[in-house]
C-alpha positions as a printed NumPy array, in Angstrom:
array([[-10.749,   6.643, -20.302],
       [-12.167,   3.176, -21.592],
       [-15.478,   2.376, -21.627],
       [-14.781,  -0.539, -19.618],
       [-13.094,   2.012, -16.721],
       [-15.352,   2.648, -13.637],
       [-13.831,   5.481, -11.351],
       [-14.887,   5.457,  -7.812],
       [-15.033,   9.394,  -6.556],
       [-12.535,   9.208,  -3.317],
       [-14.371,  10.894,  -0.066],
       [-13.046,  11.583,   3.345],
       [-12.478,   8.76 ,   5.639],
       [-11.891,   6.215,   2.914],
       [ -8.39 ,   5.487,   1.07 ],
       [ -7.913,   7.737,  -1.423],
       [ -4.195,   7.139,  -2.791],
       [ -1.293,   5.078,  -3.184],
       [  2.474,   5.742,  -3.398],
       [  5.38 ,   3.191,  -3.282],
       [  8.242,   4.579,  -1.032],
       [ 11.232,   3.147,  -3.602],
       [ 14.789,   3.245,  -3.283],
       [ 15.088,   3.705,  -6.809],
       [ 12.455,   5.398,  -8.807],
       [ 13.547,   4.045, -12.205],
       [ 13.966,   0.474, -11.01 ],
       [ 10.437,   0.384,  -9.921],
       [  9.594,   2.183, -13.403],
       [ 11.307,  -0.805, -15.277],
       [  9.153,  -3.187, -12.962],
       [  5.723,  -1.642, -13.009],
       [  5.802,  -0.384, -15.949],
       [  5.608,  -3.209, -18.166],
       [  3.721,  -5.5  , -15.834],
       [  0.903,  -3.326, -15.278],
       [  0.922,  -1.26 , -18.262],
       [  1.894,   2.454, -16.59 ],
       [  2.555,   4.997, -18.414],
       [  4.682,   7.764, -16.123],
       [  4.612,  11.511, -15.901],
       [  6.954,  13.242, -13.306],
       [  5.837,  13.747,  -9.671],
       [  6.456,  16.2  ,  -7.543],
       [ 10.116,  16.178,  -5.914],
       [  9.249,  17.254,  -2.223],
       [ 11.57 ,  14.317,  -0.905],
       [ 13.616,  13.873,  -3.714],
       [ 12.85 ,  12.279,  -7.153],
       [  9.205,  11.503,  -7.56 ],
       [  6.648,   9.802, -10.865],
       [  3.119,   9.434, -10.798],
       [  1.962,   6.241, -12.894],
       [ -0.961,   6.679, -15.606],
       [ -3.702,   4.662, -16.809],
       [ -5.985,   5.965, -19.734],
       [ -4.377,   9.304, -19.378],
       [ -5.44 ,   9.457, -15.298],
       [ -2.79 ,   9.185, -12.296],
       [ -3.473,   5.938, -10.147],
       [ -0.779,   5.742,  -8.089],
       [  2.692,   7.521,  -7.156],
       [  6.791,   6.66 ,  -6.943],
       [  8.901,   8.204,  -4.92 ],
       [ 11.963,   8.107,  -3.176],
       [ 13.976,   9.479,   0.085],
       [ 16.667,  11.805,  -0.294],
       [ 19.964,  11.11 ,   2.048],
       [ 21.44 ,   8.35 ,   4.12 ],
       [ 17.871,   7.484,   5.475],
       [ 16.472,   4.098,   3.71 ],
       [ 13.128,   2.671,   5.229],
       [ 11.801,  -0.871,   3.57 ],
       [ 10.227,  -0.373,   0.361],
       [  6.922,  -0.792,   0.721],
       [  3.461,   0.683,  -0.676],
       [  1.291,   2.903,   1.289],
       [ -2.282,   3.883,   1.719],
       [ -3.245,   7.522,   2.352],
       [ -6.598,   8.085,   3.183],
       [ -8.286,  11.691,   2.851],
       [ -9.12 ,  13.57 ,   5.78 ],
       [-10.69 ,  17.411,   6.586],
       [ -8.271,  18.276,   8.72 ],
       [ -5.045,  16.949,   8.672],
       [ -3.408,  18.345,  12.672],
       [ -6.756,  17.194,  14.238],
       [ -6.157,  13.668,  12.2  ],
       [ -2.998,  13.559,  13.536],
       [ -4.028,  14.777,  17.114],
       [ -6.513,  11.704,  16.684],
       [ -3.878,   9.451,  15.982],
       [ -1.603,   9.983,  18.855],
       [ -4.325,  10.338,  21.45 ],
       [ -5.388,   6.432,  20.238],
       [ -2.204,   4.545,  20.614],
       [ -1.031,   5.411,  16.902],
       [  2.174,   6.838,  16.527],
       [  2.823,   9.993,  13.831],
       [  5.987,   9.546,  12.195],
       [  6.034,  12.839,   9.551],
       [  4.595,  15.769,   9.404],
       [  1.717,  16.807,   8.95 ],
       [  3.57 ,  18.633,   6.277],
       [  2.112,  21.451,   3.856],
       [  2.606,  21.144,   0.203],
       [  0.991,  22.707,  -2.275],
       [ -1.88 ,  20.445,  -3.262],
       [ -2.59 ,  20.307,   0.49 ],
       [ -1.507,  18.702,   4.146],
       [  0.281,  14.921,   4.268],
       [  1.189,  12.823,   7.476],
       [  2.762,   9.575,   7.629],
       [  1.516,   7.352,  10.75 ],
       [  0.904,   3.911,  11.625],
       [ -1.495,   2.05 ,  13.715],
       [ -1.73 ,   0.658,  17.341],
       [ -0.775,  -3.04 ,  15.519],
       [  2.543,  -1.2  ,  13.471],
       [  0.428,  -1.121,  10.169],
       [  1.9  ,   2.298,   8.377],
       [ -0.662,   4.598,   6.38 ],
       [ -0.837,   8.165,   5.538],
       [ -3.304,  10.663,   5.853],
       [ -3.651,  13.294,   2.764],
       [ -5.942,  16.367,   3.357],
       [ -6.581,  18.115,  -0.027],
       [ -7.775,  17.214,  -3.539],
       [ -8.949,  13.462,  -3.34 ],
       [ -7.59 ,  12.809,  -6.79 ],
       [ -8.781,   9.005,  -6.482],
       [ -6.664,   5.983,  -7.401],
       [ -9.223,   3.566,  -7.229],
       [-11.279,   2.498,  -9.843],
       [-13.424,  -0.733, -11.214],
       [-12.604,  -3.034, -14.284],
       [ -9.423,  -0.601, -14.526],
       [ -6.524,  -3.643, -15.627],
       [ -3.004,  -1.637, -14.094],
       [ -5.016,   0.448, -11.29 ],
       [ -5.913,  -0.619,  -7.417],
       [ -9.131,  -1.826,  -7.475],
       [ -8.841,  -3.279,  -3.463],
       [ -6.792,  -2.231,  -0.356],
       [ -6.355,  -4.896,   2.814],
       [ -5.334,  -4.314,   6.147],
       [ -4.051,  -7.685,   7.14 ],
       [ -3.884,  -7.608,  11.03 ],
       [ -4.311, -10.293,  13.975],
       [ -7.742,  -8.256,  14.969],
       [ -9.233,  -6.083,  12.094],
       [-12.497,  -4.995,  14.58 ],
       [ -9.694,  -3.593,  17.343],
       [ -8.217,  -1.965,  14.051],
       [-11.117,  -1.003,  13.023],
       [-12.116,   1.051,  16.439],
       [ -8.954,   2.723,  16.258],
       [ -9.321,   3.874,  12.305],
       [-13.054,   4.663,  12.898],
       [-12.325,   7.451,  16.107],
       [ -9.156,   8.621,  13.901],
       [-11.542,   9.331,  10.79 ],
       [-14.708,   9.859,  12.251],
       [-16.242,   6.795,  10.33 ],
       [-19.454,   7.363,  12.715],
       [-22.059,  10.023,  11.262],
       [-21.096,  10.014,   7.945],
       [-23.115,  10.402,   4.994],
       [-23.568,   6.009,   4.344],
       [-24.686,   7.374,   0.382],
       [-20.892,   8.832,   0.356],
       [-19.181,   6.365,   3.224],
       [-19.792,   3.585,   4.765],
       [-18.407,   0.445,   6.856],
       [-19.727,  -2.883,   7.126],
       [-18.768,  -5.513,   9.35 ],
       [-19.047,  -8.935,   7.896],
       [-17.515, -12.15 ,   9.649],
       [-13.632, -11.862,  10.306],
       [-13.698,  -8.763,   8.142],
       [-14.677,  -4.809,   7.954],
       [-15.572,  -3.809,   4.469],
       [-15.191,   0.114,   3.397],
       [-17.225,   1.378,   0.621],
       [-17.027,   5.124,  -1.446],
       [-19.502,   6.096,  -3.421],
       [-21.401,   2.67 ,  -3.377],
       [-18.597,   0.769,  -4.171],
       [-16.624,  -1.665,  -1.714],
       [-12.93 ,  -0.03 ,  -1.677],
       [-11.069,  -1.955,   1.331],
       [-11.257,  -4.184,   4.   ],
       [ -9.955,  -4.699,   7.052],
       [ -9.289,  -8.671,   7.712],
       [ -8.387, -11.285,  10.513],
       [ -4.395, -12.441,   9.233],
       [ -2.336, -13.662,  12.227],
       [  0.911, -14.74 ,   9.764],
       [  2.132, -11.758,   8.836],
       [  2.9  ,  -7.955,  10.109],
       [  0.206,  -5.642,   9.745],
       [ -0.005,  -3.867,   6.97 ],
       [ -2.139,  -2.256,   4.535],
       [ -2.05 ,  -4.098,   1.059],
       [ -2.621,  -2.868,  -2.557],
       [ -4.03 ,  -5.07 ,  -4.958],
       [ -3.513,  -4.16 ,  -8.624],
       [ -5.995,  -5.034, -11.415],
       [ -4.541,  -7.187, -14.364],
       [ -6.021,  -9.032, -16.831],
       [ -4.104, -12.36 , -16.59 ],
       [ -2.722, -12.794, -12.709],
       [ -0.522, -16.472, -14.296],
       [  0.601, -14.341, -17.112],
       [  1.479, -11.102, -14.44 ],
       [  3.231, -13.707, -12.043],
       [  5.868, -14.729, -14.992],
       [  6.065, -11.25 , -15.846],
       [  6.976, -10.331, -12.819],
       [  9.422, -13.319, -12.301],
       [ 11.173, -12.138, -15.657],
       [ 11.506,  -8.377, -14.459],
       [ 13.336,  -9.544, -11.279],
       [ 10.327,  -9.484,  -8.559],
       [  9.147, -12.656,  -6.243],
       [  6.101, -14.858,  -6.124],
       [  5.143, -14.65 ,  -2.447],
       [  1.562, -16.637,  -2.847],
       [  1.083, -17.966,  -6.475],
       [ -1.71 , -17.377,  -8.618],
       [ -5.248, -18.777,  -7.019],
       [ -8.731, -18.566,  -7.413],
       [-11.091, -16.903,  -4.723],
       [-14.546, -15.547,  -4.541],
       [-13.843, -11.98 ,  -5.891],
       [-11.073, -13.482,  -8.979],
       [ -7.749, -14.905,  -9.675],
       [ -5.518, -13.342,  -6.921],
       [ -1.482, -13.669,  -6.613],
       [  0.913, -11.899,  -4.052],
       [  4.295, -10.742,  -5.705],
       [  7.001,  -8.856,  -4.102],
       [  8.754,  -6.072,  -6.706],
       [ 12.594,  -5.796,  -7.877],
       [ 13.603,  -4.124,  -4.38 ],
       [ 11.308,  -6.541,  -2.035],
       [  7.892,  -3.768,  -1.96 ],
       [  4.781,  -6.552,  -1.121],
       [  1.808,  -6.209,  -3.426],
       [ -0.978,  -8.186,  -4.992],
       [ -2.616,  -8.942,  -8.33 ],
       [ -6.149,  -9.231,  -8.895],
       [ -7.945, -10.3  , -12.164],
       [-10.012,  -7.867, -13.805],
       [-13.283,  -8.804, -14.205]])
């Protein structure tokens, strides 16, 4: 691990992982790969053909596919840790969420797949919180958005499903700032949840890079989309791209 990399320790309640539902693993390994620098081990293959991407010799974020007919959108998820997986997804249903697998058992621990009130999809993971997000890390998430038409109904709805109230604010806690609701792990702001009326909800992952103009071209070149070119705001030089099979994502500069 550099000396530049700061790992945030993942904690219950708070995103925790990443994994980009693909419809072909090796197309999204010709993609990421050279535009953010991922080295790839293989994954487990639970649901068919699986990688886990690697930065400095640690996973940040996973690849997988879905065996059969069935083909969803490709698109990048958020999991966020949890205790207790059935009463997370108990939680979920009771508050106008809607569970759409499992919870299923695998080895490492208990997954769901769910989505929100709004239609924003996330997944819940209870087991090791092997964290994917890290600071001044170019290639990992350093930031995950909800973008939704009312982030503080969101965030009532994400709060009872986690149990944001009475946790321990050294390990977990939520701030809410004008139009948005900031998460932060470990003292270190992790996500958001923010006020975005043109587009269906949905949780975003932004990927550090050291050069967000250079990464758009890249990522022109591989056979992705610009969606929002490269622009400057008041955490760096941000850029949304779309992949080589249409899976939304952002760029973020390292700083």
């Amino acid at each position: 691990m550099s000396e530049q990399t700061v790992r945030v320790r993942c904690v219950p309640a708070a995103p925790c992982w990443v994994s980009l539902m693909a419809r072909d693993p090796e197309v999204a390994r010709a993609f990421y790969g050279p535009l953010l620098g991922w080295e790839f081990e293989r994954g487990p293959d639970g649901w068919g053909p699986s990688l886990r991407a690697v930065v400095d010799g640690v996973e940040v974020a996973g690849i997988g596919s879905v065996a059969g007919d069935w083909q969803p959108p490709v698109a990048w998820t958020t999991y966020f840790g949890t205790e207790a997986a059935d009463l997370t997804a108990d939680r979920v249903r009771e508050r106008g969420g809607t569970l759409a697998v499992g919870p299923l058992a695998f080895d490492a621990g208990r997954l769901a797949l769910a989505s929100d009130p709004a239609g924003a999809a996330f997944g819940v993971w209870e087991g090791d919180l092997g964290c994917a997000t890290w600071v001044k890390s170019p290639g990992a998430p350093v930031w995950i958005e909800l973008r939704t038409a009312d982030p503080f109904a969101s965030a009532l709805f994400y709060g009872e499903v986690f149990g944001w109230d009475g946790r321990d604010p050294s390990r977990f806690e939520v701030r809410y700032e004008h139009e948005r609701v900031v998460l932060r792990a470990d003292g270190h702001s992790v996500a958001a949840l923010r006020r975005a009326a043109d587009t269906a909800p949905h949780w975003e992952v932004f990927f550090s890079v050291a050069d967000p103009d250079r990464a758009v071209g890249q990522a022109a070149e591989l056979g992705g989309a610009v969606v929002e070119p490269p622009a400057d705001s008041p955490y760096g030089r941000v850029a949304r791209l779309r992949d080589a099979e249409g899976g939304l994502f952002s760029v973020i500069g390292a700083k």
